[in-house]
Each structure stands twice: as C-alpha cells, then as structure tokens.
N, C-alpha and C positions, 0 to 999 in steps of 0.2 A: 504494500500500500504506500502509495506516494507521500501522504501525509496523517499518521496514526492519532495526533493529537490532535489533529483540525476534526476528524472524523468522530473522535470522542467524544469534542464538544458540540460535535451538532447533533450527535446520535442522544446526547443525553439532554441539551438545555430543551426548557420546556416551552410549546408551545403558547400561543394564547389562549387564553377560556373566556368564556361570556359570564356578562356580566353576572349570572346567577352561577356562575363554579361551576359549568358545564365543560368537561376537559375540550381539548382541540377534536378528534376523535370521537367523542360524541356528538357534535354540534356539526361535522361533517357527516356521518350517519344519519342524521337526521334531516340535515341539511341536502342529502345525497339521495334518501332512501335507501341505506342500505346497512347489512346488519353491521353489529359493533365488531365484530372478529375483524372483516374484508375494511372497514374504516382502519382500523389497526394498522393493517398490510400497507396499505394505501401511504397511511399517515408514516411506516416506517421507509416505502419507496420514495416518498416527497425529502423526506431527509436522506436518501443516499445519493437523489435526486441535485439536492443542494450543494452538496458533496464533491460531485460531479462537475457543478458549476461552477464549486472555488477553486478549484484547483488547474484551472486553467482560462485562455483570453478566448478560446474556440467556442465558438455557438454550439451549446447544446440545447437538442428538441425533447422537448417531452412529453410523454403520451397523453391523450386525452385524460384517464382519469386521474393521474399522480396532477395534470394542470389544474383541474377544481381543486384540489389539496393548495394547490401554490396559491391559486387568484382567494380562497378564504384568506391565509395567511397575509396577502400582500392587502387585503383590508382593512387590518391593525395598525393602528399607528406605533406598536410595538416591533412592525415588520422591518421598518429603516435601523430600530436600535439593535434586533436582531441581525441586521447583518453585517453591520458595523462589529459588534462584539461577539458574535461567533462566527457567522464566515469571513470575516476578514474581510470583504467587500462587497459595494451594492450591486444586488442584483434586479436591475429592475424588469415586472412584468411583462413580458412579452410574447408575441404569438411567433415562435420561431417557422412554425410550417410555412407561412409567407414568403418566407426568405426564397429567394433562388437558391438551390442546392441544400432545400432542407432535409431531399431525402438522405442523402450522403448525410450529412450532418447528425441526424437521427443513428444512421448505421453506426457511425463514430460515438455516441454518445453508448449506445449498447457495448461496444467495443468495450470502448473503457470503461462501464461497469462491468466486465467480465476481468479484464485487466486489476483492476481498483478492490474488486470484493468477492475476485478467484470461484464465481459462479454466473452461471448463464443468467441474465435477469428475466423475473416468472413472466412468463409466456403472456398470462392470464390480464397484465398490468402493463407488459411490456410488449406490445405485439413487433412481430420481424418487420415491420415496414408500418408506417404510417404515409398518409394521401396528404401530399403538401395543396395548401388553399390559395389558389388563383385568385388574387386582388379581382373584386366585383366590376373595378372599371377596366381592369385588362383587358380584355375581351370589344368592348365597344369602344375603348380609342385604339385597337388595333384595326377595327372596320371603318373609325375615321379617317385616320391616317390612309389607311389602302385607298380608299376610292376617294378622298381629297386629292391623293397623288395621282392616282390613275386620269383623273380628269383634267387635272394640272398639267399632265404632260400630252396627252390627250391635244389639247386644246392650245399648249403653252403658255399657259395662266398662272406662271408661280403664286400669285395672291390665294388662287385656291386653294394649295397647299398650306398659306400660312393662317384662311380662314382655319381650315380642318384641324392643325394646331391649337389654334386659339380654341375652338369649342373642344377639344380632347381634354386642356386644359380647364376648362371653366367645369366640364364635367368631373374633373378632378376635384377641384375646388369642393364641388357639391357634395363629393363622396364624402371629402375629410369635413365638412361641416356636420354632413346629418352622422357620422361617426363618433362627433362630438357628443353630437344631441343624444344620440342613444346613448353613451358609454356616460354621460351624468346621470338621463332618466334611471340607466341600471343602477346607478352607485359605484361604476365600474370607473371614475374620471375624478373628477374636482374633487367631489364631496362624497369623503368615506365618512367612516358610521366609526363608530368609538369603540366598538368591539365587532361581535361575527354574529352578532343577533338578527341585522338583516338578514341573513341567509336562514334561519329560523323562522324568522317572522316570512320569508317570502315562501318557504317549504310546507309550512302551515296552511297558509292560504289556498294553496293545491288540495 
C-alpha cells in the first residue's frame, strides 16, 4: 500500500451524522432505500474510494452507487474540514464520467484499487466498465456546426458558419444556466443544508 497511515485515517475518522445521531450509514440507507448491511459496504467503498483519490493528481471515476455515498458527504459543511484533515486535500465533487477518457480512467481507478488493497474490487459496487455521459449539448452543437458549415461552404458564406457558432454557443450558455437552476432547486449548488437531513426529508416524501 502506497500510503498505510493516510488509509488509516480515513478508514477510521468518522463520518457525519444528522442532526438526530443518525450514523453516516444509516441516513444513507434510508436515504438510498437500502438495507443497513449493503449501506455499510457502500459507506466502506466510498472510503477506499477517497483513498484512491488522495493518493494521486489522476482522475478517478466512481461508480454510480459509492457517488450517492460521496454527493451525501460532500453536503456537510464538515466535508471541506474532512479533507483538509484526513485526506490531505480537497477533493471537490464531480461527475468524472463527463470527462473524455472517463472510461480508461475508470479502468485505472479499479486498477489501482487492486494495486492499493491486493483485491479485485466487489463486482456488485464496482462494475468492469461504467457508460461515460455525453454532455446534453454535444450532440446539437455538433448538428450546428455540420450544417452551418456545410452551407457556408456550400454557398461561400463564412458568416454562416460564425452565425452557427454563435447559436452553439448561446445554446451552451442555456445549458450551464438551467444546470444552475436545477443543481440549487436540488441542494446540489449554492445552498447546502447543515447536515444530511435533506436526503431524509426528501427519501421520506417518496
């Protein structure tokens, strides 16, 4: 193991709990639907998880379920002093599958938990490939761009091509705006919550 005493202390410091003394682990359960054993698992993958992530500048992905484990804890306004005082640096939220070459990056991140923790990681939590997510405007400024330029040369109209830029771009715009707006509506942006009760209170209501 690269680093015995970093892995220590994340394996051991404790999570957050809700305001009512509800462990990390259970309020994700609950939170999750799902029973207290597979919360456990979960909550001890999100820590080898972290792990992972300090011990190097490489992007690592992480699989769908150990991510709900992370986006609760990154809720906490305990999660900055969390990283500061046991991983040794921040690691901010993020959607690695986005990335170009998140699948490679993903493979790399298994790697080295096989490397790190001298076992295959579970199957169950860890799947062999994860589907990296296509930006929602990729796709419609790649049909602007084509057929701005196709007409632009077409016709020999460079303005059309930099109309076609212009509205790819405004369409961009649009995207990171209502990404705002949803990522506050969630709680998922500006304005976190003082503990992980929103995820309670919004698991309830289901």
């Amino acid at each position: 193991m690269t680093d015995s005493l970093l892995w220590s202390r994340i394996r051991m410091a404790p999570l957050p709990a809700t305001r009512d003394g509800r462990e990390f682990h259970c309020a994700l359960a609950l939170a999750s639907d799902l029973p207290l054993s597979e919360a456990r698992e979960i909550e001890m993958e999100y820590r080898r998880f972290l792990y992972l992530a300090a011990i190097t500048d490489a992007p690592r992905v992480v699989p769908p379920q150990i991510r709900r484990a992370w986006q609760m804890h990154a809720q906490s306004p305990e999660y900055a002093l969390f990283c500061n005082g046991v991983v040794g640096k921040a690691l901010p939220l993020d959607d690695a599958t986005r990335m170009l070459g998140a699948a490679r990056a993903y493979h790399e991140t298994r790697a080295a938990y096989r490397a790190e923790f001298g076992q295959n990681p579970p199957r169950f939590y860890w799947p062999e490939g994860v589907r990296p997510r296509v930006p929602r405007w990729l796709v419609a400024h790649a049909v602007i761009l084509g057929l701005s330029g196709m007409v632009a040369y077409a016709q020999g109209q460079p303005l059309i091509l930099a109309g076609g830029i212009g509205l790819a771009l405004g369409l961009y715009g649009l995207d990171l705006y209502f990404a705002h707006v949803s990522r506050k509506r969630s709680a998922f942006g500006d304005r976190l919550s003082d503990d992980l009760s929103h995820f309670l209170n919004q698991s309830q209501g289901h």
